[in-house]
N, CA and C of each residue as an Amber inpcrd file, in Angstrom:
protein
   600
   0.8460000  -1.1830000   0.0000000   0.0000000   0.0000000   0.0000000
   0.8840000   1.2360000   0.0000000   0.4200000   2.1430000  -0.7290000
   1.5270000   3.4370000  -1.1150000   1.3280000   4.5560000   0.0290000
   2.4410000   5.2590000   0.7420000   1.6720000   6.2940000   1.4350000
   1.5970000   7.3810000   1.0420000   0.5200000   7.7610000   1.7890000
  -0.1280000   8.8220000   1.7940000   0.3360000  10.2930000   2.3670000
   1.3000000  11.0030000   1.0820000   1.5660000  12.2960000   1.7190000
   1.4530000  13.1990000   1.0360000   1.5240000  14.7160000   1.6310000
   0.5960000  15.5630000   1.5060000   2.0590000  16.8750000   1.3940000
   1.7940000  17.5400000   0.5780000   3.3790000  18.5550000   0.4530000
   2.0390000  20.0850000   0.4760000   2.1540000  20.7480000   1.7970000
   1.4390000  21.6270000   2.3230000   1.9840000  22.9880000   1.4880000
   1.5730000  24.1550000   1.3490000   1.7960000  24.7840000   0.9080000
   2.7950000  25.5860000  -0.0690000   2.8130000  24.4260000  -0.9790000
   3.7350000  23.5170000  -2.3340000   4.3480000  24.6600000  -3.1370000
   2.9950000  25.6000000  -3.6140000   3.1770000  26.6600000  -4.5320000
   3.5370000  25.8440000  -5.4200000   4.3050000  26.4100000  -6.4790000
   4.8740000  26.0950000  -7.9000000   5.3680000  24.9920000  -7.7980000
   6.0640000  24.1410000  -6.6780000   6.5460000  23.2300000  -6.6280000
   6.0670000  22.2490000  -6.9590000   5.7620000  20.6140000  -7.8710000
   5.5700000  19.8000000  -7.9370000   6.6230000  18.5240000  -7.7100000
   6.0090000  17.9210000  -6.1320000   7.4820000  16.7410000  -5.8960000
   6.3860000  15.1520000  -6.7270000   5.6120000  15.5350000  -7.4450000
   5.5130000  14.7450000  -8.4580000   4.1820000  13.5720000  -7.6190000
   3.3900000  12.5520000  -8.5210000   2.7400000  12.0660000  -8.8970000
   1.8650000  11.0990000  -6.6530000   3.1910000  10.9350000  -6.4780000
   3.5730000  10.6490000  -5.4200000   2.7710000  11.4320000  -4.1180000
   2.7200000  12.4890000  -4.4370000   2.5250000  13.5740000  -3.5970000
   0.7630000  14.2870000  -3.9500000   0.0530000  14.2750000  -2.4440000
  -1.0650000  15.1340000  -2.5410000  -0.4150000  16.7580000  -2.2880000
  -0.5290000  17.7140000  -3.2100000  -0.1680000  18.6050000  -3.2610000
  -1.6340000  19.9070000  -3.0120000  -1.2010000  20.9080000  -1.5360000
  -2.0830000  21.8520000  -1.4810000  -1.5780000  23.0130000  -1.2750000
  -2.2860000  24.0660000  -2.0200000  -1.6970000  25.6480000  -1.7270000
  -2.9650000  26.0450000  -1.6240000  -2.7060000  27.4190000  -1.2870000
  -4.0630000  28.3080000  -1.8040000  -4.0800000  29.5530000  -3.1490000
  -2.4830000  28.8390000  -3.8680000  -3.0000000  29.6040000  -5.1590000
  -3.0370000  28.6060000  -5.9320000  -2.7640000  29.0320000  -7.3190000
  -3.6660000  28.1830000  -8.5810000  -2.3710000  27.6380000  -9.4480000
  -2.1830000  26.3570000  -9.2830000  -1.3710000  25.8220000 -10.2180000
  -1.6410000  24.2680000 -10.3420000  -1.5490000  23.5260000 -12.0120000
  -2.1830000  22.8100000 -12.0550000  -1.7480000  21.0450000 -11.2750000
  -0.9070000  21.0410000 -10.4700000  -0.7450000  19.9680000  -9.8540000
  -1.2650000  20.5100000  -9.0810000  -2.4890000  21.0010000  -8.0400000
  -2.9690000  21.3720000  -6.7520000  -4.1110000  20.2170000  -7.0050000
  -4.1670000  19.4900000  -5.7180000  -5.4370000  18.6840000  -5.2990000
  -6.2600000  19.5670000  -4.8190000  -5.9950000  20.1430000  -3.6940000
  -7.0130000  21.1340000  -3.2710000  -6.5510000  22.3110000  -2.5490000
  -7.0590000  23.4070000  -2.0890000  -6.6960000  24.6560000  -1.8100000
  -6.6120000  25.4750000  -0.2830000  -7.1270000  24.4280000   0.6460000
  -7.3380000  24.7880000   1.5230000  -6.3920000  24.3570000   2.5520000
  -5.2880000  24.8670000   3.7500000  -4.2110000  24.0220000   3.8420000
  -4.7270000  23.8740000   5.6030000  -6.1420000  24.8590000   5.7980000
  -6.7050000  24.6370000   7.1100000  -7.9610000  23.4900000   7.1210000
  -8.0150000  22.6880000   5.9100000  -8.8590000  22.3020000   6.2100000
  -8.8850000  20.9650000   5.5710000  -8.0210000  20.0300000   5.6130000
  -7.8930000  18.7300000   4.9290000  -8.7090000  17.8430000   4.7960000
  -9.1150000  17.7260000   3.1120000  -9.7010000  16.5460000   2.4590000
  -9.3470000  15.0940000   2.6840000  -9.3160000  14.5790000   4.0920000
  -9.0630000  13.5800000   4.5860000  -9.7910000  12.9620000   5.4370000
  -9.8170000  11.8880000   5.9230000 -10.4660000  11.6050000   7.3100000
  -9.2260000  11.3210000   8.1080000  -9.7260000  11.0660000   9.4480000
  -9.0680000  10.8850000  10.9400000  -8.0820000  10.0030000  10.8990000
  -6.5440000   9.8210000  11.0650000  -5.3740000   8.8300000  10.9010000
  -5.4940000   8.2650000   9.6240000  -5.3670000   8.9610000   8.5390000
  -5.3360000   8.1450000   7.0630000  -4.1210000   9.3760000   6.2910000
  -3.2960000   9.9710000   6.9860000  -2.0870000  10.2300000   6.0960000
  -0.7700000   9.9170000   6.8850000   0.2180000   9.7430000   6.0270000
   1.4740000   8.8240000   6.5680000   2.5730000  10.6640000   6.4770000
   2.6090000  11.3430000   6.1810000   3.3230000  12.1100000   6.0830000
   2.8190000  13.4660000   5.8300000   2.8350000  14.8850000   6.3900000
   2.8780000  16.1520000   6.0070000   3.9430000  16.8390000   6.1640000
   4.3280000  17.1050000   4.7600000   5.6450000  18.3440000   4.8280000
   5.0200000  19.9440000   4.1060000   5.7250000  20.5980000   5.3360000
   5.0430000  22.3160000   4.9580000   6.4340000  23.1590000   5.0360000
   7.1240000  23.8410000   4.1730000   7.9650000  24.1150000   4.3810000
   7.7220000  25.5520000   4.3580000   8.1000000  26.2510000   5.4250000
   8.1070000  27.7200000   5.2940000   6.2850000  28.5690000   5.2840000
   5.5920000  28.0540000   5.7370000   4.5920000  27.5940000   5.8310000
   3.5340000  28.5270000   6.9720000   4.2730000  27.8710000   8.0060000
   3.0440000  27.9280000   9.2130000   3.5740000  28.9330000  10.0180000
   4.4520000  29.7390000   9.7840000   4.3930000  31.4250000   9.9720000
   3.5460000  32.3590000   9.6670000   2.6930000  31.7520000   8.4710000
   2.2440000  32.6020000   8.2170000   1.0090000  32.7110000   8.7040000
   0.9240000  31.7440000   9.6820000  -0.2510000  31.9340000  10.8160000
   0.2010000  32.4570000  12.1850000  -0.8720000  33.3800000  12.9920000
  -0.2450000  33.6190000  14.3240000  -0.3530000  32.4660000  14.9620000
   0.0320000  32.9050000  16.3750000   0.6360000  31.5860000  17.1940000
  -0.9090000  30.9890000  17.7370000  -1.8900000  31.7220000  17.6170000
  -3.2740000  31.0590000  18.5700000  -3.9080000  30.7430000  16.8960000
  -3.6340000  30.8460000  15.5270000  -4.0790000  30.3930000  14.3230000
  -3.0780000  28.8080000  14.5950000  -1.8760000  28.9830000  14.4530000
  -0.9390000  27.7850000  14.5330000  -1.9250000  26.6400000  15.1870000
  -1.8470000  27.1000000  16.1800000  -2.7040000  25.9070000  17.1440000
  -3.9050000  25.0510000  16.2430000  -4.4710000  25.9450000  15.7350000
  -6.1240000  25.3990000  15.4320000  -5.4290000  24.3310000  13.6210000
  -4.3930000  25.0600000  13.3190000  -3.7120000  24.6410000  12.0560000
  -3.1590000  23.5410000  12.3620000  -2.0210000  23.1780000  13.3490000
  -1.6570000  21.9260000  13.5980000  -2.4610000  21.0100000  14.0480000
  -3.9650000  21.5940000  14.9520000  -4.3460000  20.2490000  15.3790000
  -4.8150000  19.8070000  14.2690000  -5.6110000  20.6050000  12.9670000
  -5.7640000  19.4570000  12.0480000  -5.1820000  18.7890000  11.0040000
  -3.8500000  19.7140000  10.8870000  -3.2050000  18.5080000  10.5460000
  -2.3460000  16.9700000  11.3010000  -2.5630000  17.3060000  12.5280000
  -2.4800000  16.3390000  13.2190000  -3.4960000  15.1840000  13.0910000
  -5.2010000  15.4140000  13.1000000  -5.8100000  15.0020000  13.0120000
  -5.8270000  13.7650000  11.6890000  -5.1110000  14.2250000  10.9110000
  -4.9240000  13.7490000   9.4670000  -4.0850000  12.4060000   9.4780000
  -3.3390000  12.5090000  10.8150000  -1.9840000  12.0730000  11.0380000
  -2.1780000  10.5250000  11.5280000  -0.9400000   9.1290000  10.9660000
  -1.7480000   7.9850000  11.6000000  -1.2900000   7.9910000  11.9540000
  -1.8700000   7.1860000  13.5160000  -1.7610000   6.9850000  14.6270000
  -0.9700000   5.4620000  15.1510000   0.4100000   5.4140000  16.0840000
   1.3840000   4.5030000  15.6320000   0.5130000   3.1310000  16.1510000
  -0.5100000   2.9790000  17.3060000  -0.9180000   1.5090000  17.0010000
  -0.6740000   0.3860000  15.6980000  -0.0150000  -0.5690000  15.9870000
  -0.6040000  -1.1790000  14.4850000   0.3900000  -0.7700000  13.2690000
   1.2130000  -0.0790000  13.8420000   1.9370000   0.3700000  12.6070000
   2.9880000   1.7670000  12.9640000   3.4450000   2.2390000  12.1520000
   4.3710000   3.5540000  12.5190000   3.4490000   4.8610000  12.3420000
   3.7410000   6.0530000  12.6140000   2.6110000   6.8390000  13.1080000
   3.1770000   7.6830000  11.8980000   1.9780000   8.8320000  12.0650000
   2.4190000   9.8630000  10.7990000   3.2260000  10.5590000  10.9710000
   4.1220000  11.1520000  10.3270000   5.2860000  12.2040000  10.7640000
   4.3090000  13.4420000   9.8960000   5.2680000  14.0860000  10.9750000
   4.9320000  16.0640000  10.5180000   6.0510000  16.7370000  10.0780000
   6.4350000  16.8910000   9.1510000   8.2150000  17.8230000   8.6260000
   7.9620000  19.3280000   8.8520000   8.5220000  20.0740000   9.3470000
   8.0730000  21.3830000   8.9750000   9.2760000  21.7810000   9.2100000
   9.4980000  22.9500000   8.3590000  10.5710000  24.2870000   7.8360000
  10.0070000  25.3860000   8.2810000  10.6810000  26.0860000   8.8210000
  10.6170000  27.7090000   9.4520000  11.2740000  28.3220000   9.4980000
  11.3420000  29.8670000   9.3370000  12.8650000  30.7780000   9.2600000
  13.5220000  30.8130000  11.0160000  14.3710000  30.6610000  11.1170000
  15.3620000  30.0830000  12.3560000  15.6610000  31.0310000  12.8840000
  14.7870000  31.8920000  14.1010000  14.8730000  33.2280000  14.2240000
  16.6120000  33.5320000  15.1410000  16.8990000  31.8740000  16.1620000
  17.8320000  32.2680000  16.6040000  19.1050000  32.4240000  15.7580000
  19.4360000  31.3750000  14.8060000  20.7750000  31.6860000  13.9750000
  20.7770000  33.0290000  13.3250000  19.5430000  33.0600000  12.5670000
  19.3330000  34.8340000  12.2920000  19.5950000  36.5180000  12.9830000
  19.1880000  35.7490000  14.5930000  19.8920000  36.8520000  15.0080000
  21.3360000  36.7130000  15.4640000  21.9990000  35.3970000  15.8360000
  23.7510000  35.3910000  15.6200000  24.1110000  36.0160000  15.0430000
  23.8380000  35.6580000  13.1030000  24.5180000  36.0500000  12.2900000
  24.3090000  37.5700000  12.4910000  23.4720000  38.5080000  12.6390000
  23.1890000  39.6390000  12.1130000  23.9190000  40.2700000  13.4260000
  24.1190000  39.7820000  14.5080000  24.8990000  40.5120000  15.9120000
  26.3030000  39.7140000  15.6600000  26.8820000  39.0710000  14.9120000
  28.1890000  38.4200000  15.2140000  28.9800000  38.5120000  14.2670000
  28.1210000  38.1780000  12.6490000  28.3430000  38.5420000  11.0710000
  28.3120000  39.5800000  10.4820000  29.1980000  40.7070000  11.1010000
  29.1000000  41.7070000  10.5880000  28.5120000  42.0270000   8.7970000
  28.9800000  41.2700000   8.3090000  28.7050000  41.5200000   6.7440000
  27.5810000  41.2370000   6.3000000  26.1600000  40.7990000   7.4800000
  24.9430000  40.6710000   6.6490000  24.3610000  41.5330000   7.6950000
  24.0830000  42.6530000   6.7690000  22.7820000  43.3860000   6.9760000
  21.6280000  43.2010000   7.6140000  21.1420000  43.9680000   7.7450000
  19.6870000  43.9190000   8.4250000  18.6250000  43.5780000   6.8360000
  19.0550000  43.8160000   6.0440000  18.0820000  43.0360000   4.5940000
  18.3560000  42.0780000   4.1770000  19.3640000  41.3050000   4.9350000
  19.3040000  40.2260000   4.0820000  18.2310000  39.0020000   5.0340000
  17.8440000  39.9130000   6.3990000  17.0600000  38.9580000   7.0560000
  15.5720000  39.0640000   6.7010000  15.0190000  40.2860000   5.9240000
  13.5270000  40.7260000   5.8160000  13.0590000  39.9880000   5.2660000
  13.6600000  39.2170000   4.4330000  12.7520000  38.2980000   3.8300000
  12.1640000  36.8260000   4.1690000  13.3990000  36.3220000   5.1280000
  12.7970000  35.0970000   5.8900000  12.1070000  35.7010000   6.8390000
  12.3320000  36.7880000   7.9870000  11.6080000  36.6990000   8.5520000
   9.9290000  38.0160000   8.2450000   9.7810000  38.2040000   7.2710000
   8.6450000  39.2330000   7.3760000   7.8740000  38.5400000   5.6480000
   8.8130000  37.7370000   5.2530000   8.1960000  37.2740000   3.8350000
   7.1750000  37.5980000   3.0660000   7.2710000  38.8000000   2.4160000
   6.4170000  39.0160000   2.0940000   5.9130000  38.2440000   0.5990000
   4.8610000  38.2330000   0.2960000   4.3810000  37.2190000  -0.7630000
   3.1600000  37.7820000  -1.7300000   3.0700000  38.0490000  -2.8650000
   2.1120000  38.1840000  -4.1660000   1.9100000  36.5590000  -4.3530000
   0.0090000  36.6110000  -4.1450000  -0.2330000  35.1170000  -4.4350000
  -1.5870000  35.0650000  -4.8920000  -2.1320000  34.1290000  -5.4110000
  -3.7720000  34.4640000  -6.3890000  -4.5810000  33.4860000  -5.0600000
  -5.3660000  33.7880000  -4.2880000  -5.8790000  33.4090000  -3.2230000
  -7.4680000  32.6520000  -4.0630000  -7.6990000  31.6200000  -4.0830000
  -9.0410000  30.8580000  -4.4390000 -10.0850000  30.7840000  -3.5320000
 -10.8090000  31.5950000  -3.9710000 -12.2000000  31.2390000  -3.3240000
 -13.2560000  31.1970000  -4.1290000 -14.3530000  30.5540000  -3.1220000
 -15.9490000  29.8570000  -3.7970000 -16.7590000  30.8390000  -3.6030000
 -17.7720000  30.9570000  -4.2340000 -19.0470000  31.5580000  -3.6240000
 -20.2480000  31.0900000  -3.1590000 -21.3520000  31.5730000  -3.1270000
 -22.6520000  30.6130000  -2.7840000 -22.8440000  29.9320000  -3.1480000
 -22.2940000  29.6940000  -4.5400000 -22.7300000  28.9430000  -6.2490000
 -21.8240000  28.0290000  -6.2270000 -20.8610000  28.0900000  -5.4850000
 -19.7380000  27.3260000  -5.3380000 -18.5680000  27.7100000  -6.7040000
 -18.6230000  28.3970000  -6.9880000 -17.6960000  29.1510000  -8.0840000
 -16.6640000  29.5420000  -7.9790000 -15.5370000  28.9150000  -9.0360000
 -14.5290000  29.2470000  -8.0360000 -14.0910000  30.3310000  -8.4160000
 -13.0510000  31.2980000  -8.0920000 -12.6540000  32.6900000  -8.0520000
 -11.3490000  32.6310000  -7.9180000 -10.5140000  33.9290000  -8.8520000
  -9.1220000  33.9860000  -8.0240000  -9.0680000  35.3360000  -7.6650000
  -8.6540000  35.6430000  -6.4610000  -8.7330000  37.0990000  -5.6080000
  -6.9460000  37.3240000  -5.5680000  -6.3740000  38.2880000  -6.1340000
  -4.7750000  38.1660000  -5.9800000  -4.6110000  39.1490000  -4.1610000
  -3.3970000  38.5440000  -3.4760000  -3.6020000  39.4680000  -2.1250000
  -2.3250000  39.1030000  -1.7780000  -1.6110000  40.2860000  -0.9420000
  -0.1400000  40.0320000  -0.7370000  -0.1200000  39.2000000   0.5610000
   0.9050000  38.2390000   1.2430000   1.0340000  37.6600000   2.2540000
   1.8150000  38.3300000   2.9970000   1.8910000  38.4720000   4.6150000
   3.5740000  38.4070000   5.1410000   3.3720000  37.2390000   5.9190000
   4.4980000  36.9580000   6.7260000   4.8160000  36.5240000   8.0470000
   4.1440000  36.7800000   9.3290000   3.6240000  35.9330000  10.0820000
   2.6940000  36.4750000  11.1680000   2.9930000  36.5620000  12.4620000
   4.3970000  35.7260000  12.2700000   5.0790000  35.1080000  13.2520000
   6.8550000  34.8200000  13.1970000   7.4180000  33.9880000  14.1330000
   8.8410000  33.6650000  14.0030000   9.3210000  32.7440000  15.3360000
   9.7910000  31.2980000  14.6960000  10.2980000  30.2960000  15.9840000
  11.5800000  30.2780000  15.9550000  11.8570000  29.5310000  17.1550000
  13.5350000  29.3920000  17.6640000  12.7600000  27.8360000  18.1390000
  13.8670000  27.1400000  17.9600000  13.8930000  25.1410000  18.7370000
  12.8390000  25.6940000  19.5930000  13.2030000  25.9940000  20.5680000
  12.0670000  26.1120000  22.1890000  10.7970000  26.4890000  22.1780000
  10.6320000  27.0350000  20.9460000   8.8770000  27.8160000  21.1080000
   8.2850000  26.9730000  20.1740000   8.7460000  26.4590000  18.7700000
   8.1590000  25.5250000  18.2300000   7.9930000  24.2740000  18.6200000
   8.9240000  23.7550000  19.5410000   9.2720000  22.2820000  20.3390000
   7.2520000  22.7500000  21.5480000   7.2780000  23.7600000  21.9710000
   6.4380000  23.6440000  22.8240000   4.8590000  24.0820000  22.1260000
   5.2560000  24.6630000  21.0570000   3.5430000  24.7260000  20.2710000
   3.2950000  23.4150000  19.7570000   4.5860000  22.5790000  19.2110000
   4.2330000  21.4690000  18.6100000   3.6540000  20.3840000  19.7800000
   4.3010000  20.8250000  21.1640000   4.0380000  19.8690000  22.0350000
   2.4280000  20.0500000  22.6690000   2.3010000  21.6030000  22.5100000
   0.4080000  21.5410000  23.0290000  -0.2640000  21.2010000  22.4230000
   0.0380000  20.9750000  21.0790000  -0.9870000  20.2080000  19.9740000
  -0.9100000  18.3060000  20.0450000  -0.0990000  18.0990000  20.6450000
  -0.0640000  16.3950000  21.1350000   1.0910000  15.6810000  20.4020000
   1.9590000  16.9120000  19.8740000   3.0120000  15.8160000  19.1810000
   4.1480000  15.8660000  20.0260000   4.7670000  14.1520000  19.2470000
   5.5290000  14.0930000  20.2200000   7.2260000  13.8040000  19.1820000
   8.2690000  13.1600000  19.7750000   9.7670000  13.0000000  18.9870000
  10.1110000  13.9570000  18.1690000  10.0660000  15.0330000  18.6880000
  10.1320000  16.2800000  18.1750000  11.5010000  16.4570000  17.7210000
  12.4420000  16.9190000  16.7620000  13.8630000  16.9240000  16.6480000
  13.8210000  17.4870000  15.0670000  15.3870000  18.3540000  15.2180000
  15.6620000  18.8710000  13.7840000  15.8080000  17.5870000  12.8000000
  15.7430000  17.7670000  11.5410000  16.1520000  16.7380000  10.6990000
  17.1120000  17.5210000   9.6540000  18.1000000  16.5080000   9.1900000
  18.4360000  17.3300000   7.8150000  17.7450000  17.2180000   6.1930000
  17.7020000  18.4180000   5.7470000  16.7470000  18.2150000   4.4790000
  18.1460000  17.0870000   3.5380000  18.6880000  17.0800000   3.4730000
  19.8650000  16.2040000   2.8760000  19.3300000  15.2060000   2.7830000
  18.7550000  13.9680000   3.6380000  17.8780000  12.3220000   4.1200000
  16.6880000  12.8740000   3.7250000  16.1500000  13.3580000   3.2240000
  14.4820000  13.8220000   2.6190000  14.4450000  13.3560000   1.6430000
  13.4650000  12.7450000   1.1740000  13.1380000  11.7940000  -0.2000000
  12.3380000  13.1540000  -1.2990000  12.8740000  14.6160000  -0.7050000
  12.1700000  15.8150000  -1.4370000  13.1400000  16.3170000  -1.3450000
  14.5040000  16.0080000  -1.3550000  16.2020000  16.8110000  -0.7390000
  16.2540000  17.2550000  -2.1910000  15.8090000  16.5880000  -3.3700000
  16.4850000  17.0740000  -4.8490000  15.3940000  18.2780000  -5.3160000
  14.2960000  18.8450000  -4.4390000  13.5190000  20.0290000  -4.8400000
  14.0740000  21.1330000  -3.7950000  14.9460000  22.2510000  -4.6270000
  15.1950000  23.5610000  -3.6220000  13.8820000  24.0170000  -3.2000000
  13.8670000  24.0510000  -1.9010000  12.6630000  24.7940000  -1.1040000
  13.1190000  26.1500000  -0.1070000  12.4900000  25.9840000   0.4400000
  12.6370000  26.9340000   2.0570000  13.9030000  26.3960000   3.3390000
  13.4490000  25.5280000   3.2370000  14.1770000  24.3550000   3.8320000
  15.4350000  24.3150000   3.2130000  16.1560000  24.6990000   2.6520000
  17.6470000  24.8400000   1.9300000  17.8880000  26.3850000   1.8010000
  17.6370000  26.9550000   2.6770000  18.1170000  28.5700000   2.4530000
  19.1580000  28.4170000   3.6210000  19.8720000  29.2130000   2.6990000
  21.0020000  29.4000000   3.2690000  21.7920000  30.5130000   3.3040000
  22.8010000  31.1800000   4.1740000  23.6310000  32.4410000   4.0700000
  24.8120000  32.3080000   4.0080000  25.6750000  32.5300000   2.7170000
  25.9350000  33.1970000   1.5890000  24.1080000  32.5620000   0.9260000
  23.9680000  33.0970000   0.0720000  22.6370000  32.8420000  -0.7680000
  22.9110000  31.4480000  -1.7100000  22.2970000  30.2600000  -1.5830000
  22.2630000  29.2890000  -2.2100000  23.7610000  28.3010000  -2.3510000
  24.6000000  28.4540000  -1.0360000  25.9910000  28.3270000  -0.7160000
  25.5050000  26.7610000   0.4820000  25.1170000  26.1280000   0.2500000
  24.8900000  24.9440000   0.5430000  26.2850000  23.8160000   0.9090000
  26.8770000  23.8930000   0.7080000  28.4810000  23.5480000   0.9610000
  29.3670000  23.8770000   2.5580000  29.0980000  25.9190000   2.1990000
  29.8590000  26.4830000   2.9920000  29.1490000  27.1640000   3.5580000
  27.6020000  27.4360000   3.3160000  27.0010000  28.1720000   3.8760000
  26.0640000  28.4300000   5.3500000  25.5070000  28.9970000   5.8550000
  24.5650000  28.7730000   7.1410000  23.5200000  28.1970000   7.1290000
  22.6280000  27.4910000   7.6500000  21.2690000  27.0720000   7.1330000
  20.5330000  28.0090000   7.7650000  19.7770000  28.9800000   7.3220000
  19.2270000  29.9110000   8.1010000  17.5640000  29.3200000   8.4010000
  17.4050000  27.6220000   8.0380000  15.4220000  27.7620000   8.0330000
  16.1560000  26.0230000   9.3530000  14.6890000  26.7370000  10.1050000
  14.7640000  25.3280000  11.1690000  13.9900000  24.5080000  10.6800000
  14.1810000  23.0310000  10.4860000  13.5960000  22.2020000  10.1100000
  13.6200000  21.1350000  11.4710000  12.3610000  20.9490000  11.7960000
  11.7070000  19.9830000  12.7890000  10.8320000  19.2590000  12.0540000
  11.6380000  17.7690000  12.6400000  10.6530000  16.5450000  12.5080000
   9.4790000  16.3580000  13.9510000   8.3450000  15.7480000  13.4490000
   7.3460000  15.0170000  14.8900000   6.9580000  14.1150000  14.3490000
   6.0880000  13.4290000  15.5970000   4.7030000  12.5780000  15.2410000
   4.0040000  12.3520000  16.0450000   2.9020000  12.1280000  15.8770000
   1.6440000  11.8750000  16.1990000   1.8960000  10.9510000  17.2730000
């Protein structure tokens, strides 16, 4: 039986055939559009990866966002449980570098952490019609290990720990999750996005 995973707020990205893919703009590998509200039932997905993602909810939105994708999540009775991947801009290395690294600016951080975003937002109407509304995004928020380790932990997850995107079976698609300082310096460079593994 093949599993079941879900690449959360994908955008342009397609990790291919493999993958339930959701954003809330319009591109034609999207299953569906809604990333608060999963076309699933209760313990029937094996994997959600959101990279760069769930900032862009505040911290009392986060909550109501992880529990359902938790909800989505299987449960390890009987088998291994669902994992949760998530990527976030890494507020503590960010501020090292910018108090220790003299040579990066205060702009080279605005964009992980305030991200701003042009995106075609889908919505229905009464008629159920669908619509594209264009609307800019930012950032709503910003974690360090300790504050995401403990939002992830009030929502019920548990084996919480960084992973490297390198062992990701999605390591050959540049994401969020591979930013780095020098810019795209992957070798020699900083990883400026925190990536935490969980599960259910």
């Amino acid at each position: 039986m093949s599993k079941v995973k879900l690449h959360l707020g994908c955008g342009e990205r397609d990790f291919g055939e493999d993958w339930v893919h959701i954003d809330g703009g319009d591109f034609p590998h999207l299953h569906s559009h809604d990333v608060t509200r999963l076309p699933f039932e209760d313990e029937s997905v094996d994997l959600i990866y959101a990279s760069h993602l769930l900032e862009y909810f505040d911290r009392e939105e986060a909550v109501e966002v992880l529990s359902e994708w938790r909800r989505v999540l299987k449960y390890p009775p009987g088998g291994p449980g669902g994992v949760l991947r998530l990527a976030v801009p890494d507020f503590e290395t960010m501020v090292i570098l910018y108090l220790w690294k003299k040579e990066y600016k205060l702009e080279s951080f605005l964009g992980p952490l305030y991200g701003k975003m042009n995106m075609d937002k889908v919505t229905l109407d009464t008629d159920y019609e669908i619509g594209i509304e264009p609307q800019t995004v930012y950032h709503k928020t910003v974690y360090d290990l300790d504050s995401l380790t403990e939002l992830l932990e009030s929502v019920g997850m548990k084996n919480i720990h960084k992973y490297s995107w390198r062992e990701t079976e999605h390591s050959e698609f540049d994401d969020h999750s591979q930013s780095f300082l020098p810019h795209m310096d992957k070798e020699r460079g900083i990883l400026i996005s925190l990536n935490v593994e969980c599960s259910k």
